[in-house]
C-alpha positions as CSV (number, residue, x, y, z in Angstrom):
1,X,29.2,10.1,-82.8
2,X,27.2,7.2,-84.0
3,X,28.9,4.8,-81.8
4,X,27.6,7.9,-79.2
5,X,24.3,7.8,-80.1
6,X,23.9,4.4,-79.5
7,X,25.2,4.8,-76.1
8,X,22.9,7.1,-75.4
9,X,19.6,5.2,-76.9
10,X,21.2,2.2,-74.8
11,X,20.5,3.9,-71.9
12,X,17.5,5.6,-72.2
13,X,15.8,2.1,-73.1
14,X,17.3,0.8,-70.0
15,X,16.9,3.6,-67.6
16,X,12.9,2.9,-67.5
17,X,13.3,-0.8,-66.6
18,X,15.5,-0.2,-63.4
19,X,13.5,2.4,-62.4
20,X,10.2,0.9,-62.1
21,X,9.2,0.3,-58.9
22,X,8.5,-3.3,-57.8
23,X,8.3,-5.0,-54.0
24,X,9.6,-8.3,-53.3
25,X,7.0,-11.1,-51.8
26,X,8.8,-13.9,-50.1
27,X,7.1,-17.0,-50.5
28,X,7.1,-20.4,-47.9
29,X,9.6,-21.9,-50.9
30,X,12.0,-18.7,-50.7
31,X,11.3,-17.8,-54.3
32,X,10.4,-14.2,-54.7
33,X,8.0,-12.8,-57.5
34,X,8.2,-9.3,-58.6
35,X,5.3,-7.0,-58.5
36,X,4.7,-3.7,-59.7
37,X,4.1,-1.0,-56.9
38,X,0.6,1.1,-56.5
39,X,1.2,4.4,-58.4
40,X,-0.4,7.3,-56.7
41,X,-3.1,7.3,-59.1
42,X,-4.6,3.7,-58.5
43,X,-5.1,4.4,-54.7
44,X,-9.0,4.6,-54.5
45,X,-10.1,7.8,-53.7
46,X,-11.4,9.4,-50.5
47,X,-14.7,8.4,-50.8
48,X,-14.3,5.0,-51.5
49,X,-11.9,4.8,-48.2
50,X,-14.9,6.6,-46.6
51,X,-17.2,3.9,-48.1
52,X,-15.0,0.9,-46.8
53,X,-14.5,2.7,-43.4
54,X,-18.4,2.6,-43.0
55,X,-18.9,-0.7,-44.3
56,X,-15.8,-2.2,-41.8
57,X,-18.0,-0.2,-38.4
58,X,-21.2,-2.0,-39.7
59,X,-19.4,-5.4,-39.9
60,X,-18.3,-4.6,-36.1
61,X,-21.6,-3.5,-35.0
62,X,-23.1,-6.3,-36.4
63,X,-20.7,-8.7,-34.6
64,X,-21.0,-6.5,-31.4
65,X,-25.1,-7.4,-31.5
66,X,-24.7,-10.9,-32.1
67,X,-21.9,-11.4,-29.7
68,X,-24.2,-9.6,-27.1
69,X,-27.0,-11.9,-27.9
70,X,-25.1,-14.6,-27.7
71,X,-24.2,-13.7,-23.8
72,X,-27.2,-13.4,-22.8
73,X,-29.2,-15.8,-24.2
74,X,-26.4,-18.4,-22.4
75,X,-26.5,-16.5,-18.7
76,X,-29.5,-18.7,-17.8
77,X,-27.3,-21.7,-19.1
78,X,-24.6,-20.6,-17.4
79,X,-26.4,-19.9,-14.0
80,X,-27.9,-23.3,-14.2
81,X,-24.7,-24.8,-15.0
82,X,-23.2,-23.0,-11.4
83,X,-25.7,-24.1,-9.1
84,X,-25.9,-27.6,-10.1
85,X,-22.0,-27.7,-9.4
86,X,-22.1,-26.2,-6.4
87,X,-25.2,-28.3,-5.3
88,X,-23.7,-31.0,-6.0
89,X,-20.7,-30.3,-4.0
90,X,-23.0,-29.5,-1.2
91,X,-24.9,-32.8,-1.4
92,X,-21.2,-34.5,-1.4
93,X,-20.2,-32.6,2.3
94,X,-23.7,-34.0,2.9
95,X,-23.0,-37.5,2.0
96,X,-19.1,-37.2,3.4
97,X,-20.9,-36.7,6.9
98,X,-23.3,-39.4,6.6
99,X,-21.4,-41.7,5.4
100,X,-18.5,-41.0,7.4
101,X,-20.4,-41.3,10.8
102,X,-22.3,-44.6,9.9
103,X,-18.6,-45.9,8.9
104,X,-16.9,-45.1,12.0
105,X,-16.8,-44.0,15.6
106,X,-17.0,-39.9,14.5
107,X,-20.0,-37.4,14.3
108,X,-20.2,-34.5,12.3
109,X,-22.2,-31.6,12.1
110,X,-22.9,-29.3,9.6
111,X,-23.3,-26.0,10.0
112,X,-25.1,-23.6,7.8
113,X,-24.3,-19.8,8.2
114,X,-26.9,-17.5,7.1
115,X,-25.0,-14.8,8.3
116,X,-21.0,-15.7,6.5
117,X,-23.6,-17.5,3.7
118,X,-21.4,-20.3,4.2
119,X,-21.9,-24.3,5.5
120,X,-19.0,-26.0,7.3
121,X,-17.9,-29.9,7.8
122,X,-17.0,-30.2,11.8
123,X,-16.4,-32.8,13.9
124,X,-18.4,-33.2,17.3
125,X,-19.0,-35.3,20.3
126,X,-21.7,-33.2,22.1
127,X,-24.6,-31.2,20.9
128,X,-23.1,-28.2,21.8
129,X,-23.3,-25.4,19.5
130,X,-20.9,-23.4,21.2
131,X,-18.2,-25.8,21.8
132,X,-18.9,-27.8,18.2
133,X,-18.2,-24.2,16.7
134,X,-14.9,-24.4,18.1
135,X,-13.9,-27.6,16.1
136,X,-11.4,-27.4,13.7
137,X,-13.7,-27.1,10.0
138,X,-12.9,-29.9,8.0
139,X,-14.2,-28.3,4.6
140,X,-16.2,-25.1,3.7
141,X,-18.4,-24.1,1.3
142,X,-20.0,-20.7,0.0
143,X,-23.0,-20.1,-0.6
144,X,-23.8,-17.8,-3.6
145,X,-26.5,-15.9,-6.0
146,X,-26.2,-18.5,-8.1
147,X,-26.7,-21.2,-5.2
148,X,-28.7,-19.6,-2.0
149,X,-29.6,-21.3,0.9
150,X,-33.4,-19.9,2.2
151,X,-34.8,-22.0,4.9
152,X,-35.1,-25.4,6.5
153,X,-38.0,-27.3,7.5
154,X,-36.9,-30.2,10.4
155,X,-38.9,-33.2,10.9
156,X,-40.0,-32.3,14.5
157,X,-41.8,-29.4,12.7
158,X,-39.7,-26.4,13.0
159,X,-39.6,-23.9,10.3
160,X,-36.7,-21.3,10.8
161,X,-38.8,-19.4,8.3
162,X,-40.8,-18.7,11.5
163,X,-38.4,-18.3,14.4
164,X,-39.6,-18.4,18.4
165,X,-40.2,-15.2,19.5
166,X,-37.3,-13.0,20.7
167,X,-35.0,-16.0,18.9
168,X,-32.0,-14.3,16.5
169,X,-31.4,-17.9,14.7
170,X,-28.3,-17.2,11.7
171,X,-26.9,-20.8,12.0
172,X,-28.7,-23.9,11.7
173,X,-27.2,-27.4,11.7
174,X,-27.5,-30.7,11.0
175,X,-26.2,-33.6,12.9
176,X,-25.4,-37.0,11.6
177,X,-24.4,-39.9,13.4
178,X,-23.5,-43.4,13.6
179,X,-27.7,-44.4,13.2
180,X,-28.1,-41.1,10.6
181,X,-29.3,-38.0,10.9
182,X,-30.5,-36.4,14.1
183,X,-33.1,-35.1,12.8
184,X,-34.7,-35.2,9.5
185,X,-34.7,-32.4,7.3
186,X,-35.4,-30.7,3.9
187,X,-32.7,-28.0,3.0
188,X,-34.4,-25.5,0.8
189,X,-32.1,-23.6,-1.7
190,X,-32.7,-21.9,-5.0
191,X,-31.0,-20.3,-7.9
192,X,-30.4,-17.1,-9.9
193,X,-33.5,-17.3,-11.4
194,X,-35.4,-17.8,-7.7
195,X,-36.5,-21.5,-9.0
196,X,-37.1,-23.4,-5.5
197,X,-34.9,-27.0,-4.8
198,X,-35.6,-29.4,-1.9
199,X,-32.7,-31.5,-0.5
200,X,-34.5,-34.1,1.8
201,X,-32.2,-35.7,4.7
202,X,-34.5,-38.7,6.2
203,X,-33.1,-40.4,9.2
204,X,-34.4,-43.6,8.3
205,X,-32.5,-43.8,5.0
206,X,-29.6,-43.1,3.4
207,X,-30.3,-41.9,0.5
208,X,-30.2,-38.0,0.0
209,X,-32.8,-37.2,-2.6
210,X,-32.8,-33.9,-4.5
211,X,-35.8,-32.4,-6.2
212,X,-37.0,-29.5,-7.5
213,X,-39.3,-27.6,-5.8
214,X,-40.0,-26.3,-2.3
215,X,-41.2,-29.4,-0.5
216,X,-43.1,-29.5,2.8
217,X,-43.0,-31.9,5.4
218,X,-46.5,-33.8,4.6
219,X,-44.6,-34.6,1.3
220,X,-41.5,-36.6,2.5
221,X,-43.6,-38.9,4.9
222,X,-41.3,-38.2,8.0
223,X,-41.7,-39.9,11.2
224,X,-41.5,-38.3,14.3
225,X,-38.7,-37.5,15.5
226,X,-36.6,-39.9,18.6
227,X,-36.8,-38.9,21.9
228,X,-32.8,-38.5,23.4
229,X,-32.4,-41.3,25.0
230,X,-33.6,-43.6,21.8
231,X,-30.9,-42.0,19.6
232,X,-27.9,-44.7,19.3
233,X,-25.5,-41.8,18.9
């Protein structure tokens, strides 16, 4: 019976260590540690999970806010940011069909589309709108909110702010050839914001300048414009 006993003591001081519950926690070194379970009563209660719940929405309220701010204090940035890019890549069709006359035997006109708010790159050999038109367009561009074209002002004093009477302009061009441009001009665009940009075309020089601004013809010093027959092109 002792021998019994024993047995029996044995097990009962056992039976509580196999029976406690534990989880296993892998480590990066494959060695596991043993820890002891939640019992039921060290679960917080349901207020404290209602009090982390409300904490955890204001933490993502607050991060909504400041992420909110965040967009739109940078939307001017970011509008800035898009209509310099695409000036510049109008300024580079620009140059592409200055440079490219003065350098060769081509012309090119440019065409800018009020209606398709687009400008296209074309080859031509009259001044023909019609039959430049059908030219095959060697690059496009589009313009956007962020980049809008408004007007020009050409050096011979037309404002297509102010069309002739009974005239239904949409496209306006700009023709370059071997001696420069046809016709001086200042392209007027602006941005999201409606902040006014001049890009000046002179015929006398190469250089396109860029500004900011709306300028006007009595600020660019332009000559008058060539008759025809004086053009080399």
């Amino acid at each position: 019976m002792a021998l019994t006993a024993r047995k029996m003591v044995s097990r009962m001081t056992k039976k509580p260590r196999t029976t406690i519950p534990i989880s296993t926690v892998l480590t990066q070194d494959k060695r596991s540690f043993l820890l002891p379970l939640r019992t039921h009563g060290d679960w917080p209660d349901k207020t404290d999970r209602a009090f982390v719940l409300t904490e955890l929405i204001v933490v993502l309220v607050i991060i909504s806010l400041m992420t909110t701010i965040a967009m739109i204090s940078l939307t001017p940035l970011f509008g800035k940011t898009k209509f310099k890019r695409q000036a510049r890549e109008f300024i580079t069709v620009l140059q592409l069909a200055q440079n490219s006359a003065a350098e060769s035997e081509r012309r090119y006109a440019i065409t800018l589309d009020t209606d398709e708010q687009t400008y296209t790159l074309r080859q031509f050999t009259t001044i023909d709108f019609e039959q430049t038109r059908e030219q095959p367009i060697i690059t496009e561009g589009y313009f956007t909110e962020e980049f809008r074209f408004e007007y020009i002002i050409y050096d011979d004093g037309y404002d297509t702010r102010y069309p002739e009477e009974g005239e239904e302009s949409f496209a306006f061009w700009l023709w370059a050839g071997h001696s420069g441009w046809r016709l001086g001009a200042i392209v007027v665009l602006s941005d999201i914001d409606e902040n006014m940009y001049s890009i000046i075309l002179n015929r006398l020089s190469r250089t396109i300048a860029f500004y900011p601004g709306a300028y006007e013809l009595a600020d660019c010093g332009f000559m008058e414009p060539k008759e025809k027959n004086e053009m080399l092109f």
